[in-house]
C-alpha positions, 0 to 999 in steps of 0.5 A: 656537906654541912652547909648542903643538909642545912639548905636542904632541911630549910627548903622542904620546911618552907612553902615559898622562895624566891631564886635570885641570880646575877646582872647580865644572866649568863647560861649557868645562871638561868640554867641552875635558877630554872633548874632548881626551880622545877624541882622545888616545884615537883615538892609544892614548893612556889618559887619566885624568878628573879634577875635584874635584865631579861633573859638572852635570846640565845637561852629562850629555848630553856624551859619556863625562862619567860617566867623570869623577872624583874623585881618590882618594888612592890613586889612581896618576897617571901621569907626565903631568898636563894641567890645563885652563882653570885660572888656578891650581893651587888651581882644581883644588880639591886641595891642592897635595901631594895632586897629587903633583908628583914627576917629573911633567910639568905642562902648563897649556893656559889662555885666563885672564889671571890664569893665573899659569902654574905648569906645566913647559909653559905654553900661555896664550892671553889672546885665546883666546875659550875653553878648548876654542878652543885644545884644537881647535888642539891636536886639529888639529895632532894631525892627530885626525879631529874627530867627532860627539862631539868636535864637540860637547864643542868646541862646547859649551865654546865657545858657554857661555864665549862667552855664546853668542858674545855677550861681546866675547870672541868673534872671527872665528876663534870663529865659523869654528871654531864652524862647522867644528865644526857641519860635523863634527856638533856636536849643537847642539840636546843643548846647548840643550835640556839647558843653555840651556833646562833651569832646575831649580826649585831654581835657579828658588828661587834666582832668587827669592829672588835678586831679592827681595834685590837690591842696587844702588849707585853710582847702579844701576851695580853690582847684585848678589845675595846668597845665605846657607849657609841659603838655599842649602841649604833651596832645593832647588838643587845648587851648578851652579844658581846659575851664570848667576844673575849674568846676571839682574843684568848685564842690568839696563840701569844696571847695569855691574858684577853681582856674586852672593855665594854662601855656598858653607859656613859662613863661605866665600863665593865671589864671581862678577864681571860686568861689561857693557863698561868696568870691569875685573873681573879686577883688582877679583877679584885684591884677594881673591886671585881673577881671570879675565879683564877682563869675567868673574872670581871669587873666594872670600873667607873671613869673615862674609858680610855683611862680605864683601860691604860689602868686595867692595861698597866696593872695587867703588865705589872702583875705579868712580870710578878708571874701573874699576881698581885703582890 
């Protein structure tokens, strides 16, 4: 609560911020930056959208998600830097010292337990179910009337980080949000019909090949998909079609662990981890420099993929007989 009053006090003394989240932006992401940027607004407070890669087709139905960019490098941030759902500086994508740290206030607003809290201001809920959960907080103590649009940024960054409130995640106090935000006029059906029900064929290409070259060991416990550079790029998908694939293998009845590698560029793969109840998955991601939280995590490795994934595999195995840690 301490760290909430101090981010709350230091927004309504301030004209201008920007609002940073990570590579790759998924929907709590944009749902928590868009969310708190219409709020801060209704107080004449300017802010600045930031994110490295652009904004999925599947969140385009979120209002003002146009208005988010890249950074340029001669781009004028202001003297207030807001980054949310990023465990590290590096989730921005950005290099460090193109953030530009000089007489800059950082605040870290993250629910990751591998948030290794780098900011001036560090709010870090591990309990949180997800981002945009602590950014209706945030509005709520700014005493900002949520509306439609609020609503449904909140709602949307909750219902996808949540599996629509089906990951162990979610508490009673998820769902009494949810609720306030429906109430406020949370567009459910947008969401449903632009995320949950949309797969574009060239995430369907990938569905394909994903299960033809489906992977299992330890006895079908640990399932897993692996895609090329090539395979990715002569599939006709953009980057934000192979989110969810990872789902596909965690519902395997066997399986506990699913993993997909994604050879995001040559000689660079990024791993996303899954698993169902038990196996830690934040601590077998943070052996390659990556995290998350126990039942979801990732991480990039860099390498011949095919030895990546013998490494990722191997480790995997090894933590599975120590009850799914690292030891």
């Amino acid at each position: 609560m301490e760290e909430l009053l101090k981010i709350r006090n230091l927004l309504i003394t301030n004209k201008e911020v920007a609002i940073i989240s990570h590579s790759n932006p998924d929907g709590d992401a944009l749902g928590s930056q868009i969310a708190l940027s219409l709020a801060l607004e209704k107080l004449g407070i300017q802010t600045l959208l930031i994110n490295k890669d652009p904004v999925p087709p599947s969140y385009h139905f979120l209002p003002n998600s146009e208005i988010i960019m890249p950074l340029s490098k001669k781009a004028q941030l202001p003297g207030v830097l807001i980054f949310l759902d990023c465990a590290t500086l590096d989730r921005t994508g950005y290099e460090t010292e193109f953030l530009n740290k000089q007489g800059r206030i950082f605040i870290n607003i993250d629910h990751h337990i591998s948030n290794d809290k780098y900011a001036d201001i560090n709010w870090v809920e591990e309990k949180a179910a997800a981002t945009a959960e602590m950014i209706y907080d945030l509005i709520s103590l700014l005493q900002v009337k949520i509306d439609k649009d609020i609503a449904t940024a909140l709602y949307t960054g909750i219902s996808t980080d949540t599996g629509s409130f089906l990951y162990e995640n979610t508490t009673s106090t998820t769902h009494q949000i949810a609720s306030d935000l429906i109430n406020k006029g949370a567009n459910i059906s947008e969401l449903r019909i632009n995320f949950y029900e949309n797969m574009s064929k060239g995430r369907l290409n990938l569905l394909k090949k994903g299960l033809n070259n489906l992977s299992f060991a330890q006895n079908d416990k640990i399932g897993w998909m692996a895609f090329t550079y090539s395979e990715l790029t002569n599939s006709d998908a953009v980057d934000s079609d192979g989110d969810g694939l990872i789902n596909y293998v965690k519902n395997i009845s066997e399986v506990e662990v699913a993993l997909v590698f994604r050879e995001i560029e040559p000689g660079k793969t990024k791993v996303s981890l899954r698993s169902k109840s038990w196996f830690d998955v934040n601590q077998l991601a943070a052996v390659f420099q990556g995290g998350g939280h126990a039942r979801a995590a990732g991480c990039v490795i860099e390498g011949d993929q095919q030895e990546i994934v013998k490494k990722v595999i191997s480790k995997a195995q090894e933590s599975f007989l120590q009850g799914g840690h690292i030891r």
